[in-house]
C-alpha positions as CSV (number, residue, x, y, z in Angstrom):
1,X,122.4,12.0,14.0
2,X,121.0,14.4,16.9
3,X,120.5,17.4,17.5
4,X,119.3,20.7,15.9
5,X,119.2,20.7,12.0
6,X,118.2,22.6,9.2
7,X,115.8,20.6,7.1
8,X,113.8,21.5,4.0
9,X,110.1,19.4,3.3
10,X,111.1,18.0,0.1
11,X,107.7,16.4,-0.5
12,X,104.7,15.3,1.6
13,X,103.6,12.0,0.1
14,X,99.8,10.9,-0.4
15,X,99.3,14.0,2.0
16,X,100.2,11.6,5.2
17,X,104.3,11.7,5.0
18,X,106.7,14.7,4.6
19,X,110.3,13.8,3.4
20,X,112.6,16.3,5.0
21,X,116.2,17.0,3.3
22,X,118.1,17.8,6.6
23,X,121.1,20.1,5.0
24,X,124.2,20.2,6.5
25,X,125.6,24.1,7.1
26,X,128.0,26.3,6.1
27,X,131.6,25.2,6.9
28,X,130.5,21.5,7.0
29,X,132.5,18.9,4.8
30,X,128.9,18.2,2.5
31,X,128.0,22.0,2.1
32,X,129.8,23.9,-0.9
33,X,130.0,26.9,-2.5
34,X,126.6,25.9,-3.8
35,X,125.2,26.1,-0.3
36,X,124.1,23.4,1.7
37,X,123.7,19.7,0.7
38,X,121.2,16.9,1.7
39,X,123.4,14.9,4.8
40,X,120.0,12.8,5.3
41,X,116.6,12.1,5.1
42,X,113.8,11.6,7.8
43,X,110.3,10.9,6.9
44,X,108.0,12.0,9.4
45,X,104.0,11.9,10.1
46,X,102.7,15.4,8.4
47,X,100.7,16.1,11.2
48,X,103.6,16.4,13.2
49,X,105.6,19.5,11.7
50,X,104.0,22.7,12.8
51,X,101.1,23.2,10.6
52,X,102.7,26.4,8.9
53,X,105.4,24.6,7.7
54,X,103.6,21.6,6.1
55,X,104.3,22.5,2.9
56,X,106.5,21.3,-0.5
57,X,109.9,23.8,0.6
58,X,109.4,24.8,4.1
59,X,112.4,25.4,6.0
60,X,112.4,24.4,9.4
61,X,114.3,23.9,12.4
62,X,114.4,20.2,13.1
63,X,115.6,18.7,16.2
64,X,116.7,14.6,16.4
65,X,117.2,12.7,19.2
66,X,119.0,8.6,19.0
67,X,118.3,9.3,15.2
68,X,114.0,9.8,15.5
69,X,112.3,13.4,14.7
70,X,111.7,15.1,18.3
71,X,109.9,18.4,16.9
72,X,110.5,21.4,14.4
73,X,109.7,24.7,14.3
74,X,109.2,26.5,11.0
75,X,111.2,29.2,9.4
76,X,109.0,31.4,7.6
77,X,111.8,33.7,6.4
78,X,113.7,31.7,5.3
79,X,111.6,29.8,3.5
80,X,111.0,32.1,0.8
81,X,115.0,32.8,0.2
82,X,115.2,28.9,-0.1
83,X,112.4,29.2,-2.8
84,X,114.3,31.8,-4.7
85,X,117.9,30.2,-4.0
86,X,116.9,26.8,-5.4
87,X,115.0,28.9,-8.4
88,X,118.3,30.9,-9.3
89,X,120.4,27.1,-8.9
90,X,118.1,25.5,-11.6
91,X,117.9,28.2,-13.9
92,X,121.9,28.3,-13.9
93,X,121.8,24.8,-14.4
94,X,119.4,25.1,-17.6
95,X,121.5,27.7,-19.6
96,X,122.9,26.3,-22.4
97,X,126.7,25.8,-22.4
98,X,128.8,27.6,-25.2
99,X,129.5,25.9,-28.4
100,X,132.9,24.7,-28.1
């Protein structure tokens, strides 16, 4: 996997170690009508992501060279619609079916 991906900080673990969700994009065979989906995982040092965008949801732009985590610039934008995307997406998901 290299080059430029979009990837979302899933978690940052014991504050040393952020999980990124790298997504693929639209038109991709593992996005949906759902928006994207998770196409891998990197964990990286927390230090290294941009300091704005060391945070639980930050959207960045992540590029990957043979496979390892080069550098990634945060998305500040879009990290609020991701916020509110993925807010909408579980409240859908908690509404409870109709009695059949």
């Amino acid at each position: 996997m290299d080059g430029s991906y979009t990837g979302v900080v899933d978690r940052i673990v014991d504050g040393e170690t952020a999980v990124i969700l790298m997504e693929a994009g639209p038109g991709c065979d593992a996005s949906s009508e759902d928006g994207p989906r998770a196409i891998d995982q990197l964990d990286v040092a927390a230090d290294r992501l941009p300091r704005e965008g060391r945070y639980e949801g930050a959207v960045l732009s992540v590029t990957v060279a043979d496979g390892e985590f080069v550098g990634a610039d945060h998305r500040e934008g879009e990290s609020e619609e991701h916020r509110e995307a993925v807010d909408e997406r579980f409240a859908r998901l908690s509404e409870r079916l109709p009695d059949r």
